[in-house]
Every structure is written in structure tokens, then in C-alpha cells.
C-alpha positions in Angstrom: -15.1 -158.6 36.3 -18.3 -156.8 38.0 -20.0 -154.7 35.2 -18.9 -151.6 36.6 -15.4 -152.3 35.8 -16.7 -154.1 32.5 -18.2 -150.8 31.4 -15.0 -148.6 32.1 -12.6 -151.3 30.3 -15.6 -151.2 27.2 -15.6 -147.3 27.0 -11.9 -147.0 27.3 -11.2 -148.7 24.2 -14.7 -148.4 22.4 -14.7 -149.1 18.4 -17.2 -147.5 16.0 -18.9 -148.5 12.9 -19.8 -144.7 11.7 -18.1 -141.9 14.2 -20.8 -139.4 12.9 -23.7 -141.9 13.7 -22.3 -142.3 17.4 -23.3 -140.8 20.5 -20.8 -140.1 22.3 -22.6 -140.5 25.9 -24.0 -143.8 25.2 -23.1 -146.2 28.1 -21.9 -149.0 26.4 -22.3 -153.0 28.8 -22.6 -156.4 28.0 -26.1 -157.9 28.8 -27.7 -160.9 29.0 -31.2 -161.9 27.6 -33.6 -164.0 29.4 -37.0 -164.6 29.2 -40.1 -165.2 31.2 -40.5 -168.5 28.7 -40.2 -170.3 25.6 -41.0 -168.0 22.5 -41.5 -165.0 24.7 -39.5 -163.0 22.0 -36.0 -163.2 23.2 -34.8 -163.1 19.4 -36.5 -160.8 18.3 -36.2 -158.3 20.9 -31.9 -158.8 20.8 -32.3 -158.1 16.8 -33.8 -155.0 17.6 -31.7 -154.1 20.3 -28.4 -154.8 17.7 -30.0 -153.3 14.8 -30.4 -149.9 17.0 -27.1 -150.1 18.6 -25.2 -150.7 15.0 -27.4 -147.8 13.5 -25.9 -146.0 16.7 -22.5 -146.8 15.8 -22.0 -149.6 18.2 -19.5 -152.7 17.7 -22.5 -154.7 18.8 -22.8 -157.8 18.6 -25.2 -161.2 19.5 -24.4 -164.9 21.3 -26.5 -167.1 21.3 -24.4 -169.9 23.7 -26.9 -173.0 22.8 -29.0 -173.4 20.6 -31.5 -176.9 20.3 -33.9 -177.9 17.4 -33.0 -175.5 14.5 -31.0 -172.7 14.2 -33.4 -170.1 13.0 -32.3 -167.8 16.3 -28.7 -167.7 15.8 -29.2 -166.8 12.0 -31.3 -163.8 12.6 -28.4 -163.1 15.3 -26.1 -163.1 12.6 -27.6 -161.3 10.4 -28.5 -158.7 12.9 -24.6 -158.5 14.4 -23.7 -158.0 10.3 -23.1 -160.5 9.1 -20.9 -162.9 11.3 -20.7 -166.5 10.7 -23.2 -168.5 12.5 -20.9 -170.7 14.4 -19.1 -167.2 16.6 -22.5 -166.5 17.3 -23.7 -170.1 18.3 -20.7 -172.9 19.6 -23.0 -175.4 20.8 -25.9 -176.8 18.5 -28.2 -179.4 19.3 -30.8 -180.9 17.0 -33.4 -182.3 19.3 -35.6 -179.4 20.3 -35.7 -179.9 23.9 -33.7 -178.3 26.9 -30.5 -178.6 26.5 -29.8 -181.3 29.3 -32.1 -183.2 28.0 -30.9 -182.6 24.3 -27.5 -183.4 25.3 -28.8 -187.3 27.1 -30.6 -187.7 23.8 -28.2 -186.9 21.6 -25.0 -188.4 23.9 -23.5 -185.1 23.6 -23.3 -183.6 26.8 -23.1 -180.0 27.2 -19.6 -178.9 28.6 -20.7 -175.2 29.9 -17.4 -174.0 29.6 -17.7 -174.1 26.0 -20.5 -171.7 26.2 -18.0 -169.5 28.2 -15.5 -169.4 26.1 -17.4 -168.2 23.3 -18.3 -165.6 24.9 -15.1 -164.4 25.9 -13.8 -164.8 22.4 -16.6 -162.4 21.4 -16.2 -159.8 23.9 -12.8 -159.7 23.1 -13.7 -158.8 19.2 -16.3 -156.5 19.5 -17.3 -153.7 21.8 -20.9 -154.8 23.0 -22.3 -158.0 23.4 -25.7 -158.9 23.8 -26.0 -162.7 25.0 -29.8 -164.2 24.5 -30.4 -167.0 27.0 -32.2 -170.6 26.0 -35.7 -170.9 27.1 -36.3 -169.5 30.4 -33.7 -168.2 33.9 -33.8 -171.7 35.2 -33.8 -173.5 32.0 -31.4 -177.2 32.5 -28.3 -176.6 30.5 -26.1 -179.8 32.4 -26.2 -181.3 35.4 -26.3 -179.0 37.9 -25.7 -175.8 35.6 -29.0 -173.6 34.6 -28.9 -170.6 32.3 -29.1 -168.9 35.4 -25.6 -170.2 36.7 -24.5 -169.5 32.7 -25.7 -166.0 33.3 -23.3 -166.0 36.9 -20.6 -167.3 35.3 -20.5 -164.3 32.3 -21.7 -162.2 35.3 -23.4 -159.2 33.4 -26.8 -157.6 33.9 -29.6 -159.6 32.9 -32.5 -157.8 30.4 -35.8 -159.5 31.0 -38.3 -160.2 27.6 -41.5 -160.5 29.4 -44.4 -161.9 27.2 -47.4 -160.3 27.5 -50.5 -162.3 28.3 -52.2 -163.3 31.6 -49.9 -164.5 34.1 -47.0 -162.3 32.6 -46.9 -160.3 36.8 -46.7 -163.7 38.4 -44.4 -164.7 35.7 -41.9 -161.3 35.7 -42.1 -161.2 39.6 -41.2 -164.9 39.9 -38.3 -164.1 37.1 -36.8 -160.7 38.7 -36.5 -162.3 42.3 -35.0 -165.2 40.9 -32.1 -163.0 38.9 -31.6 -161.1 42.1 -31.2 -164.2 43.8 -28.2 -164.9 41.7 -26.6 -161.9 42.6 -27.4 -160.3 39.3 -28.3 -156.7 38.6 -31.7 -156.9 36.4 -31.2 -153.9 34.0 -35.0 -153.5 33.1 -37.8 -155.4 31.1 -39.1 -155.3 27.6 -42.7 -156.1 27.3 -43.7 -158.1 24.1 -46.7 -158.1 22.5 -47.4 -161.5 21.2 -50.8 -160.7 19.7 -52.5 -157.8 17.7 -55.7 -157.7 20.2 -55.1 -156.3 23.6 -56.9 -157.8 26.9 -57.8 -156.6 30.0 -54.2 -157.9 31.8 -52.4 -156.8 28.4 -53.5 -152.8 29.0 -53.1 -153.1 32.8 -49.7 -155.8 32.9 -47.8 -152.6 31.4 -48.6 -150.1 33.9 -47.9 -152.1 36.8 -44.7 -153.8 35.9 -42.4 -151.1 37.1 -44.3 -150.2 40.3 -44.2 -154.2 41.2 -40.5 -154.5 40.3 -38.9 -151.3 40.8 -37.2 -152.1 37.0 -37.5 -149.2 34.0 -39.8 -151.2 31.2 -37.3 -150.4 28.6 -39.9 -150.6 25.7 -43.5 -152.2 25.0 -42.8 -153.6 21.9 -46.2 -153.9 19.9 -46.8 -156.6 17.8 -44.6 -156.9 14.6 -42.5 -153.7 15.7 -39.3 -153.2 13.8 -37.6 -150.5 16.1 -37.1 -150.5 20.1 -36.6 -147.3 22.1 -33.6 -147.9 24.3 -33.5 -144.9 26.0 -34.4 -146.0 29.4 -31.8 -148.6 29.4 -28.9 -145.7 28.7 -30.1 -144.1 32.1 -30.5 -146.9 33.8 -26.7 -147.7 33.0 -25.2 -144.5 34.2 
């Protein structure tokens, strides 16, 4: 299903947590959360994304497909998508914290992707948004021959990009958005994370130039330690 026809099917039988909170013109689409790298806030970015959607009165919920090492990430999913049990958000665990090829050799436990699939299609069929948050970064080794990036294809939604914000973060995004668009992916916008209370040079000037190199709304700066994301420039990017 492309996500225009995932949208109309969404809206036509949308589910709210609080009518009054709603808003009625909200755009309501699946999306799925990569990264530029490791730790570049993918987490914590989704949990702010779910805790505005749910104060909104969205159904909204978070997948996290694969997890290795510990499962820190799917919990504050969880928590985030109120309260669900762990293993809806998270199927697959591995131990070793590693890609999850590698995890999988380690551990003799290869990773069948249509596992992660299925999950999410069990979701989606629950709830009325669901916000799926990538492992690592877009080319990240899931199994042999199957990347997040081919994960990402398979669910075929539109991809949010968590860009970390530190030198290299243009060559990093650039690389990122050409590869999502290589895929045959719709890139719905970038959310710029501040790792760091002090600012640099390419900090102050990696924000202003982000959407004139991509063409891609920034959907929010998100300074260091925020607890709230504007998601405004996401809803108009969606209509």
C-alpha cells in the first residue's frame, strides 16, 4: 500500500484517545525513523513525537523491529505508546550489542526479516499511527542481503530523518536523503538534534542550510534535553 492510500484507509477509520483533545485536520501516516548514525537520538525524538501525538488524541503508537544489546529503546517506546508490553513494541531481541547481522552470527540466531514485518502489520492493525524507529543507521546489516533500508521498503512508508548535529552532520544528511530516495522512499522531513549544550560554528550554520541543501522541511531543532517537539511542519508536509 503506497502511503497515499495508507493515509485515506488511516483517516477513514481513525480512533481517538480524548475527542476534545483531537484535531480534526491532523493528517494522520505511518513513518519510519532513521538516523544519520548510532545514538543520533532516534529514541528520543520518536518519544516526543508519540507523547505529542497521544496528547493530540492520536492512537499512536512505537516499533522498534530489532533491538541488540539492551532494551532500554523499546522500554521508553513503551512507555511513550502507554503503556504496551515491550515485546508488541520489540519481536526480535538480541543481546550482543552489535548490528544485527552480526548479532544474529554471534548469537546463532539469525534474523528472519519477516518477523520484523509482521510485527508491524500486527501493530498497524491495532492502532491508528505507527511510528517505526530504525536500528543504527539507513544501511545498517539486518541479514544477509537485507538492510534497514530494504526493512524500511518492505513497510514502504515515508522515512523521518534524526540528523545529529555536529560537524559532518551536511555530508552525513545529504549522504542519508539520497540514499532514502534511492529506495524509492518519500523522505518526510528532518529533525535536527542537539547532542550537546554548547553550540559550534557548523551547529548554528548546519541548521540553516539543511533545507536549502535538501529541499526537506527541518521538522524541529530539538535543543538539548528538550521535552516537547513542534510537529507542525510535518502536518503540512503530509497534506
Amino acid at each position: 500500500m503506497n502511503p497515499t492510500d495508507q493515509a485515506s484507509k488511516q483517516n477513514s477509520t481513525l480512533t481517538r484517545l480524548d475527542p476534545k483533545a483531537s484535531d480534526p485536520h491532523l493528517s494522520v501516516m505511518n513513518y519510519f525513523i532513521t538516523g544519520t548514525d548510532t545514538n543520533a537520538g532516534k529514541t528520543y525524538a520518536t518519544c516526543l513525537m508519540l507523547e505529542e501525538l497521544r496528547r493530540q488524541g492520536i492512537d499512536a503508537v512505537g516499533f522498534k523491529p530489532i533491538s541488540c544489546g539492551d532494551r532500554d529503546d523499546a522500554a521508553r517506546l513503551a512507555a511513550a505508546s502507554g503503556g504496551i508490553p515491550v515485546e508488541e513494541i520489540n519481536p526480535l531481541h538480541l543481546k550482543t550489542a552489535v548490528a544485527p547481522l552480526v548479532a544474529g552470527m554471534l548469537e546463532n540466531h539469525p534474523v528472519d526479516p519477516q518477523i520484523l514485518i509482521d510485527g508491524y502489520h500486527r501493530l498497524a492493525a491495532k492502532h491508528t499511527q505507527v511510528l517505526v524507529e530504525g536500528a543504527g543507521g539507513w544501511e545498517v546489516p539486518i541479514a544477509p542481503n537485507f538492510r534497514v533500508s530494504d526493512l524500511a521498503k518492505a513497510l514502504n512508508i515515508p522515512v523521518i530523518l534524526v540528523v545529529a548535529n555536529r560537524l559532518g552532520a551536511l555530508n552525513h544528511t545529504l549522504l542519508s536523503v539520497d540514499a532514502i530516495h534511492a529506495k524509492g522512499l518519500q523522505c518526510a522531513g528532518i529533525i535536527l538534534n542537539q547532542l550537546d549544550d554548547e553550540l559550534d560554528t557548523a551547529m548554528i550554520t548546519n541548521k540553516g542550510l539543511i533545507e536549502e541543501l535538501t529541499g526537506l522541511p527541518l521538522i524541529d531543532h530539538l535543543i538539548h534535553q528538550q521535552n516537547f517537539i513542534n510537529l507542525e511542519a510535518l502536518k503540512k508536509s503530509s497534506v
